[in-house]
C-alpha positions as a Markdown table, in Angstrom:
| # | Residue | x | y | z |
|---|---|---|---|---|
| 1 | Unk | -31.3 | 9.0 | -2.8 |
| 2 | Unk | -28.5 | 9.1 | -5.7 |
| 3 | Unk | -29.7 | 11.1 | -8.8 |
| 4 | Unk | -29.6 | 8.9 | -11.7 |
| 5 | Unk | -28.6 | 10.1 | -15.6 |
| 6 | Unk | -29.0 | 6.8 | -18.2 |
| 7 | Unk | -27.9 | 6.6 | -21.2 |
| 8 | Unk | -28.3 | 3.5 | -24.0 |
| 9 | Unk | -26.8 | 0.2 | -23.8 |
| 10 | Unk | -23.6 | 0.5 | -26.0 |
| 11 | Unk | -23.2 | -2.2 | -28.7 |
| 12 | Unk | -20.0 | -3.6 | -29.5 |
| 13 | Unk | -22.3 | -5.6 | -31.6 |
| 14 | Unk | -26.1 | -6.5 | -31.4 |
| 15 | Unk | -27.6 | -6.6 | -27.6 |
| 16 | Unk | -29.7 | -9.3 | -26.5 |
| 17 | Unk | -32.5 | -9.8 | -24.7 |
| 18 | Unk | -30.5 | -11.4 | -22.2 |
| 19 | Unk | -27.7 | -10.6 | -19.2 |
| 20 | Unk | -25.1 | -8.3 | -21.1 |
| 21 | Unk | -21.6 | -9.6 | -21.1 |
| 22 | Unk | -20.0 | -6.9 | -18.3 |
| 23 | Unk | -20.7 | -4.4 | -16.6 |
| 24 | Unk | -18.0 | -1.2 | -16.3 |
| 25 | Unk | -17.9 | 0.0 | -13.2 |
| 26 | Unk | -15.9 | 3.1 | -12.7 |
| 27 | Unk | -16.2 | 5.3 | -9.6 |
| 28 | Unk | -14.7 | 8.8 | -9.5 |
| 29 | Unk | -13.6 | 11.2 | -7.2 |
| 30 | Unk | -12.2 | 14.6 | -8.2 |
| 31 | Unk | -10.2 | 13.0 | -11.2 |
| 32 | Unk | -12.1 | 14.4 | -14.5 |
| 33 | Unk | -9.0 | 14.6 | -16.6 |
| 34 | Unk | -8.1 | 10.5 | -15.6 |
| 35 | Unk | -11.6 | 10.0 | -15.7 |
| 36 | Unk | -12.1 | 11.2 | -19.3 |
| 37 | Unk | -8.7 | 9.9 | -20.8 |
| 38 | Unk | -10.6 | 6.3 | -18.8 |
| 39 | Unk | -13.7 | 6.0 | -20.3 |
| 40 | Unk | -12.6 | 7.5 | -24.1 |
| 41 | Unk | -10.3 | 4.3 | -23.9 |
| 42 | Unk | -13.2 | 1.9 | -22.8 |
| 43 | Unk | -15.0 | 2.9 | -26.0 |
| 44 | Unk | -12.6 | 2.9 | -27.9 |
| 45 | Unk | -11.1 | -0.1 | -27.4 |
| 46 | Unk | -13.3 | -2.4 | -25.9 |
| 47 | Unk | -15.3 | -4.8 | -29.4 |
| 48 | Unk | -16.7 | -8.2 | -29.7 |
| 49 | Unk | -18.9 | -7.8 | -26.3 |
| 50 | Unk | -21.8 | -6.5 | -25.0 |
| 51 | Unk | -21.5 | -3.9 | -22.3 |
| 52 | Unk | -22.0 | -1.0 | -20.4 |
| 53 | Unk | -20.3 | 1.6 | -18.3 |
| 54 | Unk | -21.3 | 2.6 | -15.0 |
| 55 | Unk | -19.8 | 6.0 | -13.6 |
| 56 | Unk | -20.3 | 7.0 | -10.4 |
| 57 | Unk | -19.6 | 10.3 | -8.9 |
| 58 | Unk | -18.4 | 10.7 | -5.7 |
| 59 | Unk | -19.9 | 14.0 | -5.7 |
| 60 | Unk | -16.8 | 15.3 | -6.9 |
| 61 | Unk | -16.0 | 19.0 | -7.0 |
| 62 | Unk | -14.7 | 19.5 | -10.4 |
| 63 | Unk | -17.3 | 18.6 | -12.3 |
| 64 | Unk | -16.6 | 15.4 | -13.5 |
| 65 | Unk | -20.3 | 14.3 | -13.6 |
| 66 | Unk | -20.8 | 17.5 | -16.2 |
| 67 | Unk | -18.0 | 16.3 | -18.5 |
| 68 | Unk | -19.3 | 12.5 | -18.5 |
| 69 | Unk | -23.2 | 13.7 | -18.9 |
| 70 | Unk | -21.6 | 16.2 | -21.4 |
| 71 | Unk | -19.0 | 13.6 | -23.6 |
| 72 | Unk | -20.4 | 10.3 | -22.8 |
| 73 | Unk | -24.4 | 10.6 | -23.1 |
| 74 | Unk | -23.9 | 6.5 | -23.5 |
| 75 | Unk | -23.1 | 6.1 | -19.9 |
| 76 | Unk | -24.6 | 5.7 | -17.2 |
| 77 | Unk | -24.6 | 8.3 | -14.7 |
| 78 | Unk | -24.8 | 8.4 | -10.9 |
| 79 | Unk | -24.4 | 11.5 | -9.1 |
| 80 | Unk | -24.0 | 11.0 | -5.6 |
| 81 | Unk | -25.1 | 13.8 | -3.8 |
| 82 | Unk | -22.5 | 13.1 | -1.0 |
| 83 | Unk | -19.2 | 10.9 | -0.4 |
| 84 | Unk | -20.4 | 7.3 | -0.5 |
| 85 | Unk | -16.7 | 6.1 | -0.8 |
| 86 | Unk | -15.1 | 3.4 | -2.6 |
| 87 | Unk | -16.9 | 0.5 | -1.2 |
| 88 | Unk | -20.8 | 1.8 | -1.1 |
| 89 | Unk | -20.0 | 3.0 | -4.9 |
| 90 | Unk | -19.0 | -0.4 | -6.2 |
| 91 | Unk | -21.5 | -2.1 | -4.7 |
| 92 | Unk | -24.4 | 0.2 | -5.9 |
| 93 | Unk | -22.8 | -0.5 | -9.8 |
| 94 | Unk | -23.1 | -4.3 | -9.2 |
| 95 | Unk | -26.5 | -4.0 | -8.1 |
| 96 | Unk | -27.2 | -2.1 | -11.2 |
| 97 | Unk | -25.7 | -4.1 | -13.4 |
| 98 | Unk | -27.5 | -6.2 | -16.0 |
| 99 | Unk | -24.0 | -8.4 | -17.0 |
| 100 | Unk | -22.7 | -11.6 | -16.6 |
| 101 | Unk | -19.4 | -9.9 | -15.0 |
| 102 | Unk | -18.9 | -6.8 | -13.4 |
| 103 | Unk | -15.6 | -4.7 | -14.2 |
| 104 | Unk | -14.6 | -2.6 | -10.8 |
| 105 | Unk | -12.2 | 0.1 | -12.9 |
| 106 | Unk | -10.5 | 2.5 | -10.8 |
| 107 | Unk | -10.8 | 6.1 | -12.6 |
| 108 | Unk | -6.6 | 6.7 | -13.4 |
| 109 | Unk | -6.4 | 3.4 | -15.7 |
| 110 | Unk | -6.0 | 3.3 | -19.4 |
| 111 | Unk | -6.7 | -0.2 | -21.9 |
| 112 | Unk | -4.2 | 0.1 | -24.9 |
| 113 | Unk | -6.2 | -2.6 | -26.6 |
| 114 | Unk | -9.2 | -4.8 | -26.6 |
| 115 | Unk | -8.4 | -6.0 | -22.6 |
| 116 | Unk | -11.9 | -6.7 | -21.4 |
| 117 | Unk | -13.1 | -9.2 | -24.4 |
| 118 | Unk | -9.9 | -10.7 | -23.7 |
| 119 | Unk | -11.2 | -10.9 | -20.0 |
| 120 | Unk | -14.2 | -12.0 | -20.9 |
| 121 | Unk | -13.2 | -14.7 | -22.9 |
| 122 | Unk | -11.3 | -15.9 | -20.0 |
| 123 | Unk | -14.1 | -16.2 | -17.2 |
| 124 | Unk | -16.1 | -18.0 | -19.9 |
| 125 | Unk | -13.3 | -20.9 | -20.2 |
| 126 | Unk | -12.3 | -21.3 | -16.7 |
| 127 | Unk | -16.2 | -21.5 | -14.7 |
| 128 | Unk | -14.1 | -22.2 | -11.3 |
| 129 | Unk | -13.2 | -18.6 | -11.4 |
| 130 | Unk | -15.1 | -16.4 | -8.8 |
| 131 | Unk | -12.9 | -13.1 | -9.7 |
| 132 | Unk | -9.7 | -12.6 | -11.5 |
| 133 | Unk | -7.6 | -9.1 | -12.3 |
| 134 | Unk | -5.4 | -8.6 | -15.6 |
| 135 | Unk | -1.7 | -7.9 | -15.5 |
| 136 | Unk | -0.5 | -4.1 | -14.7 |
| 137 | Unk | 1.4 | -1.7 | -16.2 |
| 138 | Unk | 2.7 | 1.1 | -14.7 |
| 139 | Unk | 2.5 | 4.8 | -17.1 |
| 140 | Unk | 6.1 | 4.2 | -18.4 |
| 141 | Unk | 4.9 | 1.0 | -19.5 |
| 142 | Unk | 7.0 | -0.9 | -16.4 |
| 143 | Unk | 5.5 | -4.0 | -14.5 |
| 144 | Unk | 3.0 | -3.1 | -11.4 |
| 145 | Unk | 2.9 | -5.6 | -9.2 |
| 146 | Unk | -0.6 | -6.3 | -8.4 |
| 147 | Unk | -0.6 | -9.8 | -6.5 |
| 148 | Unk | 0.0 | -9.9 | -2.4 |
| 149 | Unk | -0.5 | -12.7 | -0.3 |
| 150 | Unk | -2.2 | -12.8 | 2.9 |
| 151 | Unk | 0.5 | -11.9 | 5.7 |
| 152 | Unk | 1.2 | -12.1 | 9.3 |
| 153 | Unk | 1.4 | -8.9 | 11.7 |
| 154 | Unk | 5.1 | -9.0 | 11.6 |
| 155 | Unk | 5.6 | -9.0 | 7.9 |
| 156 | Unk | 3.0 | -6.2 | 7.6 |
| 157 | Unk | 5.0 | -4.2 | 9.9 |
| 158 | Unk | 8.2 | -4.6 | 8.2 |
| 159 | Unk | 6.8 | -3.7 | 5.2 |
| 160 | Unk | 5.3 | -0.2 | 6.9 |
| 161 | Unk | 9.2 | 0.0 | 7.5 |
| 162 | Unk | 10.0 | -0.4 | 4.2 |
| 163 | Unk | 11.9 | -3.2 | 5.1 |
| 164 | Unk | 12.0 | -4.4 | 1.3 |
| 165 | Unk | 13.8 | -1.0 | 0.4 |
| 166 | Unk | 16.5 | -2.0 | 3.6 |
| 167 | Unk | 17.1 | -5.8 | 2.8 |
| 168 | Unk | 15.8 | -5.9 | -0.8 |
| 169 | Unk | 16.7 | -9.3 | -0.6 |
| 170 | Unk | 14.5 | -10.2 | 2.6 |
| 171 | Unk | 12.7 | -13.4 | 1.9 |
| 172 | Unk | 10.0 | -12.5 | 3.9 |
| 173 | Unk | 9.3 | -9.1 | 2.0 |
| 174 | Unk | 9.7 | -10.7 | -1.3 |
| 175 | Unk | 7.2 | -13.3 | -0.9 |
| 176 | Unk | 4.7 | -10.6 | 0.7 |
| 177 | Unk | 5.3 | -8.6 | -2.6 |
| 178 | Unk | 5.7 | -12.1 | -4.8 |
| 179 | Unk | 8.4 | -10.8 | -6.5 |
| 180 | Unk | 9.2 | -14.1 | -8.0 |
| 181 | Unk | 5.5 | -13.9 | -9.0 |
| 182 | Unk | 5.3 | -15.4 | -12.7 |
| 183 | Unk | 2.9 | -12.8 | -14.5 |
| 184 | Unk | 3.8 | -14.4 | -17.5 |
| 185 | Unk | 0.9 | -17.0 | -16.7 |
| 186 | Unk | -2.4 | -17.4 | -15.3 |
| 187 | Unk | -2.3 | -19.0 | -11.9 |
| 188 | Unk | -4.7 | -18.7 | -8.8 |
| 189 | Unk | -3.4 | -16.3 | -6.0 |
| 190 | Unk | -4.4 | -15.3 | -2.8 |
| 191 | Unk | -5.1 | -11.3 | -3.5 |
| 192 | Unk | -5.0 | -9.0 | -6.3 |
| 193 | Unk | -5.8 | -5.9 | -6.0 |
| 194 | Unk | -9.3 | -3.9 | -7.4 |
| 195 | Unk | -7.6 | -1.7 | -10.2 |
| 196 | Unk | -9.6 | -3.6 | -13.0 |
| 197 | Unk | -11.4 | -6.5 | -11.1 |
| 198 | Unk | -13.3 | -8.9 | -12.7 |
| 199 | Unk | -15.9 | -10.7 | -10.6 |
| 200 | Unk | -18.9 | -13.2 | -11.8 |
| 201 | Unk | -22.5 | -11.9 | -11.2 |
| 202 | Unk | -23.1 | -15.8 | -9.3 |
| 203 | Unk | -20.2 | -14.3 | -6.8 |
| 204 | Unk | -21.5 | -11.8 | -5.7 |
| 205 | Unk | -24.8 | -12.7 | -5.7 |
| 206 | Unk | -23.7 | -16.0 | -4.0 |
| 207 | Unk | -21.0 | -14.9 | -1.9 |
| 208 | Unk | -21.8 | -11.3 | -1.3 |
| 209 | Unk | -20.3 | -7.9 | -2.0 |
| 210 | Unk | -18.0 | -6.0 | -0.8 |
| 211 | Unk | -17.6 | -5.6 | 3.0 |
| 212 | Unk | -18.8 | -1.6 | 3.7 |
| 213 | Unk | -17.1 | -1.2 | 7.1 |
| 214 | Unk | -13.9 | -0.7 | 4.6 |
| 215 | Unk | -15.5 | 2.5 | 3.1 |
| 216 | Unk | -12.0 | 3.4 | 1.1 |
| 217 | Unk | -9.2 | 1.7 | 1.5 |
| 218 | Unk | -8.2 | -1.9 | 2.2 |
| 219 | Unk | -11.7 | -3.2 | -0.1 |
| 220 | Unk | -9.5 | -5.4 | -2.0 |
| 221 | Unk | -8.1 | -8.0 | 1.2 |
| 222 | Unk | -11.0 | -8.8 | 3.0 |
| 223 | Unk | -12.8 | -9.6 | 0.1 |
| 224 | Unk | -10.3 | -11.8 | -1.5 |
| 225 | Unk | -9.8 | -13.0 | 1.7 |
| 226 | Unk | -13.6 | -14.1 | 1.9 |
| 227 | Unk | -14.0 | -15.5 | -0.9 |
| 228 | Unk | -10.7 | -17.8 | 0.0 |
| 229 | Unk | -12.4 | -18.8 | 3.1 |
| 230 | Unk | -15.4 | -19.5 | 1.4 |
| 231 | Unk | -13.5 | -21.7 | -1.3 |
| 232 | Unk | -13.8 | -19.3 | -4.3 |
| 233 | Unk | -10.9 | -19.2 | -6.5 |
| 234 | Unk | -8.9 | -15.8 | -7.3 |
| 235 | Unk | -7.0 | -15.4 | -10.4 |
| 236 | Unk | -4.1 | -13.5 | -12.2 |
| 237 | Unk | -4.4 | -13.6 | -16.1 |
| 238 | Unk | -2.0 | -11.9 | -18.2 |
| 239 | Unk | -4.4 | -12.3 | -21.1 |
| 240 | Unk | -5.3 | -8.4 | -20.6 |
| 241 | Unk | -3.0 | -5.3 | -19.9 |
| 242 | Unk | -4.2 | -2.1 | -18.3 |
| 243 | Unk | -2.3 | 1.0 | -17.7 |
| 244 | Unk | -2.4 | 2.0 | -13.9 |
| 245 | Unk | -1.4 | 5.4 | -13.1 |
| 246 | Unk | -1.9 | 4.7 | -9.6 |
| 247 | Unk | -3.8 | 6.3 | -6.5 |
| 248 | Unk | -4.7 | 10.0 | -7.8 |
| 249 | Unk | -7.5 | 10.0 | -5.5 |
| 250 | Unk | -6.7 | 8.9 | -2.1 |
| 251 | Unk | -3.2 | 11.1 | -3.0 |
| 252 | Unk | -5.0 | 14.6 | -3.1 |
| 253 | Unk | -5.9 | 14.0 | 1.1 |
| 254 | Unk | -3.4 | 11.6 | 2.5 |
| 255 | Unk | -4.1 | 12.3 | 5.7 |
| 256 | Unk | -7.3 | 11.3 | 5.9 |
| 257 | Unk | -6.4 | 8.2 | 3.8 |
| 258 | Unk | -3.6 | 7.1 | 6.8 |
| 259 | Unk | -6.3 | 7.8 | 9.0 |
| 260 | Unk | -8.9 | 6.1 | 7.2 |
| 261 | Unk | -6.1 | 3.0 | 6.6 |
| 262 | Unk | -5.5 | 2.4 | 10.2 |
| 263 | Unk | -9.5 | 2.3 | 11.3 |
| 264 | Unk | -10.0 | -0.1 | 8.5 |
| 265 | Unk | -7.0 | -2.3 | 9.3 |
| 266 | Unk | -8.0 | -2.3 | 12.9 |
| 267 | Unk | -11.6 | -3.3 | 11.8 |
| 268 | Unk | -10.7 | -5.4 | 9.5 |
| 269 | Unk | -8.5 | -7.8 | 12.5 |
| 270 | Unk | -11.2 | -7.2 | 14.7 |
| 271 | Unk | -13.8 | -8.4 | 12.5 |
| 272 | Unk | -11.9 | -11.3 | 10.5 |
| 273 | Unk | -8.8 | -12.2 | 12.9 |
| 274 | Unk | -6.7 | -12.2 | 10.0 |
| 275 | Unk | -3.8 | -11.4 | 12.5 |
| 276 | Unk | -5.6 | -13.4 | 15.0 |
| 277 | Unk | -8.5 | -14.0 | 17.1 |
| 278 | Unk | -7.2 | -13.9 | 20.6 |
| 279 | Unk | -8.2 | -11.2 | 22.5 |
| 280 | Unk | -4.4 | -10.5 | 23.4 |
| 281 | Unk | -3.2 | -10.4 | 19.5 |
| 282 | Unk | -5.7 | -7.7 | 18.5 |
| 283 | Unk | -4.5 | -5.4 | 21.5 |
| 284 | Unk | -1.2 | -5.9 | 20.0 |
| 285 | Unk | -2.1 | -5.3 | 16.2 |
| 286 | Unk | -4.2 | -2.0 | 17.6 |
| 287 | Unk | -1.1 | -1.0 | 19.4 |
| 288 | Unk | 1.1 | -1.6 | 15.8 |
| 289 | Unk | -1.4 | -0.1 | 14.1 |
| 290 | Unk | -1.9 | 2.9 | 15.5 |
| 291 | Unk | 2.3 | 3.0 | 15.4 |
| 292 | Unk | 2.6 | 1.9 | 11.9 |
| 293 | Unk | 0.0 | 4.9 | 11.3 |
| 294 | Unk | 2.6 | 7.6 | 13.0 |
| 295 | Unk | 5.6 | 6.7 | 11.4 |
| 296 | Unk | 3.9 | 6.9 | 8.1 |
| 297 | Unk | 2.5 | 9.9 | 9.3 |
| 298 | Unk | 5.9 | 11.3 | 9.9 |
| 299 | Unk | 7.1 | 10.5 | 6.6 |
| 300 | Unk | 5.0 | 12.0 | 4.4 |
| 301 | Unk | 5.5 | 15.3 | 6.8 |
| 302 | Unk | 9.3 | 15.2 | 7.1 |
| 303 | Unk | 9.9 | 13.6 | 3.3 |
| 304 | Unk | 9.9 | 14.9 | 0.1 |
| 305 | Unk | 8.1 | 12.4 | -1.6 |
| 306 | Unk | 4.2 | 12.7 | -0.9 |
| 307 | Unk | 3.2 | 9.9 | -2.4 |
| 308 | Unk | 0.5 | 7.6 | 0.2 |
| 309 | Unk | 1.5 | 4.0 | -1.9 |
| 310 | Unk | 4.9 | 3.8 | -3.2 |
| 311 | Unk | 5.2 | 0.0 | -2.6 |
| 312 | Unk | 7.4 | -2.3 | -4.7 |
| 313 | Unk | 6.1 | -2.5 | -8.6 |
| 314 | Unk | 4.0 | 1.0 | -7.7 |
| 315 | Unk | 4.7 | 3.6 | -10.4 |
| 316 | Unk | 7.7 | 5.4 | -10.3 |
| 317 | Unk | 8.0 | 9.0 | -7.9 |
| 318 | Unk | 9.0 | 10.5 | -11.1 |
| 319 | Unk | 5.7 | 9.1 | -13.4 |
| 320 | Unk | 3.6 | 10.0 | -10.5 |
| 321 | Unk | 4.2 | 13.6 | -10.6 |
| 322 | Unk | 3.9 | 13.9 | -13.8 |
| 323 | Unk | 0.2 | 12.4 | -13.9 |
| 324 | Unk | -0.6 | 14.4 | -11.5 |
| 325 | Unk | 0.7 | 17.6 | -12.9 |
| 326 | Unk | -1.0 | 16.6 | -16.2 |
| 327 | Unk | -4.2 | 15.3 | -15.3 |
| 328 | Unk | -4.8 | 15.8 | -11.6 |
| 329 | Unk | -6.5 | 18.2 | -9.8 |
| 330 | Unk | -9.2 | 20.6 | -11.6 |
| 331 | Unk | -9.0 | 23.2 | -9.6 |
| 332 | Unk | -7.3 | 25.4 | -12.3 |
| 333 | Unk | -8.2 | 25.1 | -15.9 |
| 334 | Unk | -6.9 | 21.6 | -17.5 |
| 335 | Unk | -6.9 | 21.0 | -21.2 |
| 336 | Unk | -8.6 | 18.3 | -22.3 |
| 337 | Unk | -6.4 | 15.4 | -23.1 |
| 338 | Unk | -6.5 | 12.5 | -25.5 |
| 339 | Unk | -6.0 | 8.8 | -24.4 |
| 340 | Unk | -3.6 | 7.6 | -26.4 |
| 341 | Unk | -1.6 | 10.9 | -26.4 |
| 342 | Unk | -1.2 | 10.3 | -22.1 |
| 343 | Unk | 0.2 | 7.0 | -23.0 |
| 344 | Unk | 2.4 | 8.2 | -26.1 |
| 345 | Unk | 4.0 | 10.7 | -23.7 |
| 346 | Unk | 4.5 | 8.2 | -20.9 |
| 347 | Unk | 6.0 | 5.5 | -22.8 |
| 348 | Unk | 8.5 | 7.8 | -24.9 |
């Protein structure tokens, strides 16, 4: 059983009796510093709505749950007393919530502004939506490109190639990464992924949660991928901008992430045939699977950059190691740093 430490509703302004507006949903593993710099930004920031935060710790060692109990008394607090992973934890704050939307925020973002009345406001105009994610910025303030479309097996195996750093012209790469992608609009898309994902209580409670075979990684595809075969509509909106320092926790054990990445592939085939059903083609994708998963094993042993994502748009090697140098691990003494001061410093 999770351990459970609530705290009052915030009010942006007066709570109803009825549903809130959203739900914040941020689940944390080992990332107090991120986590902190996170949430003071949500509260800061966020006016105009009714909500409430959800934090759940992955029973993190270091002692994240103390600093949120200990700063943020307004929040709600789960303790897990073991590893639930990405998946479990998310759908544990949507069946808490008492909103109208759930926010899924990872634990390294920032908001800069008033982002999630802005999101709200646009579920509210466009009903049709079943989910939708804001536009990305990297910590240097760059674009990250957040939107993928659904791919083939051979276009997912270039890309473990980095075939788009070879030919960075390839047209096959550059509509996997949709690099002519207009984020200047909103438009429907086929995936986006779960950095700051908006999704409407009827979805989930109509369509489902997230799949829990995917415990950590890949959470984002099949769902999307779900609710397009169900006839749900995605969305992009540039009508909100978060900060995304990008993947502090799945980079402090990257080997068990590659692992973890290549079961949940493999399940995910096997369970959806999104490379395809025939008996034959999910041999195959095990076989280029399980060699996509030693050649980027080999990398990140032979290269110098340890980074698990450094896809197209993905922040910079550079910006990367200076997150994590500033507000990474805990195991040595970290001092306690203000929101806006991690952004000042990362846009200078």
């Amino acid at each position: 059983m999770n351990e459970f430490e609530y705290g009052p509703i915030h009010e942006a302004e007066s709570v109803s009796q009825a549903l809130l507006d959203l739900t914040i949903i941020v689940a944390n593993y080992n990332t107090r510093e991120l986590l902190r710099s996170c949430i003071e930004s949500v509260f800061r920031y966020t006016e105009g709505i009714n909500f409430e935060v959800i934090c759940i710790d992955d029973d993190s060692p270091d002692g994240s749950a103390d600093m949120v109990a200990a700063f943020f008394p307004q929040v709600i607090l789960v303790r897990n007393p073991r590893r639930l992973l990405y998946a479990r934890n998310h759908n544990l704050g949507m069946s808490m919530s008492r909103a109208r939307y759930a926010c899924h925020l990872d634990s390294d973002t920032l908001l800069t502004n008033n982002a999630f009345a802005a999101m709200v406001s646009f579920m509210d105009d466009h009903p049709e939506v079943a989910a939708c994610g804001p536009k990305l910025l990297n910590g240097d303030g760059s674009l990250q490109h957040c939107i993928r479309g659904f791919s083939g097996a051979g276009t997912f195996m270039l890309q473990a190639l980095y075939w788009h750093k070879l030919f960075p012209q390839s047209r096959v790469m550059n509509r996997y990464y949709n690099t002519d992608f207009d984020y200047s609009r909103a438009q429907p898309v086929e995936s986006i992924g779960t950095t700051a994902y908006f999704v409407r209580r009827t979805t989930w409670e109509q369509a489902g949660m997230f799949d829990e075979r995917f415990r950590q990684s890949v959470v984002d595809l099949p769902y999307n991928f779900m609710l397009s075969w169900k006839g749900y509509k995605v969305y992009y909106t540039p009508c909100a901008e978060v900060v995304h320092f990008g993947s502090q926790s799945v980079n402090q054990d990257p080997r068990t992430f590659l692992s973890d990445q290549r079961d949940t592939w493999i399940e995910f085939n096997d369970s959806y045939g999104y490379f395809g059903k025939s008996s034959f083609t999910k041999v195959w994708v095990r076989i280029a699977l399980w060699l996509r998963f030693y050649l980027k094993s080999a990398e990140y042993h032979l290269g110098s950059d340890k980074r698990v994502i450094k896809s197209r748009g993905a922040p910079s090697r550079e910006g990367a190691r200076q997150t994590s140098a500033r507000l990474g691990s805990s195991k040595s003494r970290i001092p306690k740093v203000d929101a806006m001061t991690v952004w000042e410093e990362h846009t200078e």
